[in-house]
C-alpha positions, 0 to 999 in steps of 0.5 A: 848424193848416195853413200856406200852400202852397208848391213844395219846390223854391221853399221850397229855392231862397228859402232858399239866397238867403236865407242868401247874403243874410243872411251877406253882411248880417253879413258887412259889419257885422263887417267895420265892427266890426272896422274900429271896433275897430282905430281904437280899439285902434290909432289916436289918432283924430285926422286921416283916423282920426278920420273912419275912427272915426266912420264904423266906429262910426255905420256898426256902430249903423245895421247893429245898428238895422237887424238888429233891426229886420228880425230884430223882423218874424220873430221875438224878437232873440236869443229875448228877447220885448222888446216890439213884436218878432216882429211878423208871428207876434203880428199875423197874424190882423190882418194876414189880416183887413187883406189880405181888407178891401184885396182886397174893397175895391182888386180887387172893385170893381163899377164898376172890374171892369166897366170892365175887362171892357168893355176885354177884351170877353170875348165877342170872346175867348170867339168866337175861343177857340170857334172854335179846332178843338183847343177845340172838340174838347175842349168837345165831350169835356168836354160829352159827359163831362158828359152822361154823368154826368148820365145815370148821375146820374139815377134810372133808374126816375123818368125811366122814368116820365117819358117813359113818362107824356109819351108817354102823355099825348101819345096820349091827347091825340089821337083814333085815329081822325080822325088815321088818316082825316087820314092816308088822305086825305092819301095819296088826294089824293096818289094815293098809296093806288094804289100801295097797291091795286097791291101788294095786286093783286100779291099776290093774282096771285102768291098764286093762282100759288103756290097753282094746285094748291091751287085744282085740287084745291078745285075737284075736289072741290066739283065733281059726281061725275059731272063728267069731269075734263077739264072740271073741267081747262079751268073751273079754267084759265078761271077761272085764265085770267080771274082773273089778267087781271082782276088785270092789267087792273085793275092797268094801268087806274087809271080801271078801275070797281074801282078807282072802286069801291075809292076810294068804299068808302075815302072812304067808311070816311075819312068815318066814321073822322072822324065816326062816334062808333061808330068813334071809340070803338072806335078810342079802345078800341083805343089804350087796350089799346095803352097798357095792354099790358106791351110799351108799358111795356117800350118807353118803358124800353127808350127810356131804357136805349138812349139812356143807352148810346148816349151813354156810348159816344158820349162815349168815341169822338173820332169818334163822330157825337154828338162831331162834332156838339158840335165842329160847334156849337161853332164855329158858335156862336163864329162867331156870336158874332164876327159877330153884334154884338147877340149879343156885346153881350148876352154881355158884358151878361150877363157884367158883370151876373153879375160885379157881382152876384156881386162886390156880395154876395161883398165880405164872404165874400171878407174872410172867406175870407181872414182864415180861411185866414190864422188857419189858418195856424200862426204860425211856420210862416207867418213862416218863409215869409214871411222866405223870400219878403221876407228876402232884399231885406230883407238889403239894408236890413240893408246899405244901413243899414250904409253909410248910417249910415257916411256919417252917421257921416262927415258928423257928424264932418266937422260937428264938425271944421270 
């Protein structure tokens, strides 16, 4: 059997106040039997003797009764099991079953807790707790910490398919093809598809650049033998010359009839990319190779496994940005909720009701609990702390029971005498 829990260093003290209380107790009720004893022995008892006598001998009954009473609640006087002795090891489980009936019926009242929880007004003490920086900053830690155990805690693979299986779902639920048309339009009447054209303008000037040689030597060839290579010399120039001006004329000129022509064939190709149902299957063809591939599957693991290792590191670091930002929102939500009434109305609403219910279907589980642990308890064990924990005030009625029982004495003899 178990046994309350108690410091050593409690269990030490008690016990020292206990002895100095128990030997003064006895202490006093030998002085009275002595005090008795000399009367009888050495005294006629008459007189100032005689009241002397009567107090020493109510004063030894009253610190005798006393000392058995107290001693009866721990343990058998004198190790003899007179009945209705040792109280509190023979009454324990009564005694455990007692307590949990008074707690579930003084301390888990409904109506009473409510009461004093609209006193407190936890969502004010909650505001101001919130908005302290060391309590934010351990929020932040123990939330990070919990979510990295959620994270270890949960099935790799399973959330892998989780993710894999909305990602996929989210494609398949849009078209390919009207999606890139909605995008190409937007970016023309935005004049942003210029930019695009220039780049491309760009490109091809310096790409005939790099590669002059490379033309030379094309247009040597599919030229006629019988060509004199300085003629081939001023064409490959001419049309070198001729290219990279139309290259920069079309590029300076954002009304030049390439660039017209260029904007049909694009509005053009946006129109069928919405409409024409040969393309949007191809398109849809297209974005199933995609989610077929294995670089897609790798992708949304990777999705996974990357988040999991950012948050653990995260979680370790004070000034990592996913810690700031849970120290950030919980001040911010203490702020709130010290500034906003209806909030702090809804909070504390919320916090009665949860205790109400947990109080209305907890009355007899808490009963039980206690009445169980106190059955655990080992019987000696548990008398033995709780002489230490009410021994020593006891002592006193041992005392008090001493000089009362005294100036009974004295008040009975004085009765008789007159």
């Amino acid at each position: 059997m178990s046994s309350p829990e108690i410091p050593p260093s409690w269990d030490e003290e008690r016990t020292t106040q206990l002895g100095a209380a128990r030997r003064r107790a006895t202490g006093l009720l030998i002085l009275v039997v002595l005090i008795f004893a000399a009367t009888h022995l050495f005294t006629d008892g008459r007189g100032f003797w005689g009241f002397v006598q009567a107090a020493s001998e109510a004063g030894v009954v009253g610190g005798i009764a006393d000392w058995f009473a107290v001693t009866a609640l721990f343990r058998h006087p004198l190790g003899i099991p007179i009945p209705h002795t040792a109280i509190i090891p023979r009454g324990k489980d009564a005694f455990g079953r007692g307590l949990g009936e008074f707690v579930a019926d003084n301390f888990l009242d409904a109506d009473l807790l409510e009461s004093r929880l609209r006193e407190i007004d936890p969502a004010d003490r909650l505001a101001l707790w919130l908005m302290r920086p060391h309590n934010a900053d351990m929020v932040a830690r123990r939330v990070a910490g919990v979510l990295v155990g959620v994270t270890d805690a949960l099935d790799d693979e399973e959330v892998q398919d989780a993710i894999r299986s909305a990602i996929d779902e989210r494609i398949r639920s849009v078209e390919l093809t009207p999606l890139i048309g909605t995008v190409a339009r937007l970016a023309m009447e935005g004049g942003h598809h210029h930019a695009l054209i220039d780049t491309a303008l760009l490109g091809l000037g310096r790409t005939i650049e790099e590669n002059q040689d490379l033309f030379r030597e094309q247009l040597r060839r599919e030229s006629p033998w019988w060509v004199p290579e300085p003629i081939d010399q001023v064409v490959f120039e001419k049309v070198y010359d001729g290219a990279q001006r139309f290259i920069s004329d079309v590029t300076a000129d954002r009304d030049h009839p390439l660039r017209v022509h260029l904007d049909g064939r694009a509005k053009a190709l946006i129109s069928q990319l919405s409409e024409s149902p040969e393309i949007r299957g191809r398109g849809e063809e297209l974005k199933q190779a995609f989610l077929d591939h294995p670089e897609f599957a790798a992708w949304t693991d990777d999705l996974w496994t990357d988040l999991k290792r950012h948050i653990s590191r995260a979680a370790a670091e004070p000034e990592s940005d996913l810690r700031r930002r849970l120290a950030k929102w919980t001040t911010a939500a203490g702020e709130r909720l010290a500034t906003d009434s209806a909030l702090r109305e809804r909070v504390n609403t919320g916090v009665i009701s949860v205790v109400r219910q947990a109080v209305e279907q907890s009355g007899e589980e808490v009963t039980a609990l206690i009445a169980s642990t106190v059955e655990r308890w080992d019987a000696q064990e548990t008398s033995r702390r709780l002489e230490l924990l009410l021994g020593r005030d006891l002592q006193f009625i041992r005392i008090n029971g001493t000089l009362v029982g005294a100036l009974v004495g004295i008040v009975i003899h004085t009765v008789l005498v007159l």
